[in-house]
N, C-alpha and C positions, 0 to 999 in steps of 0.2 A: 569650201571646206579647207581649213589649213592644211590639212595632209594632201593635199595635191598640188600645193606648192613646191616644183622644185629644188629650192633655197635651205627646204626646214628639213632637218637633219632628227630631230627629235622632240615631243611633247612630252611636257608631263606636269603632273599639278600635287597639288599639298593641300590638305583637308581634307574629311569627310562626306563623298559623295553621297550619302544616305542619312548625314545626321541634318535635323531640320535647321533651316537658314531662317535667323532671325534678324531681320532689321538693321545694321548699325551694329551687332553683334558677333556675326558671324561671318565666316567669306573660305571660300575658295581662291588659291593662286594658283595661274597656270604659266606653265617657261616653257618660253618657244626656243630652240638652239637650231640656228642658220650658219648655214656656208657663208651667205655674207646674207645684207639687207635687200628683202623683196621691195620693189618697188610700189612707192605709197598706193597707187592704183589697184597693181595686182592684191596687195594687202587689203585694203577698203570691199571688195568685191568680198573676200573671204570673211569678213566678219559682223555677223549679227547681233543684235542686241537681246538679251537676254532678259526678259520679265516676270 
């Protein structure tokens, strides 16, 4: 989970979590703000793919 990275300072995202995600149409962004950069390791562990 990213928020148990010591690094990350604050989450936040833009878009609609409740409006329907369509295809090629639609999207969520999310901004990660770090102290500095997690290392690619530690990073890779914390992030799953979304289906």
């Amino acid at each position: 989970m990213l928020s148990e990275i010591s690094e990350i300072c604050g989450i936040g995202q833009t878009g609609d979590l409740n409006a329907p995600l369509v295809p090629g149409k639609s999207d969520i962004d999310m901004f990660v703000i770090c102290s500095k950069i997690p290392a690619k390791k530690r990073k890779d562990l914390s992030f799953t793919k979304v289906e």
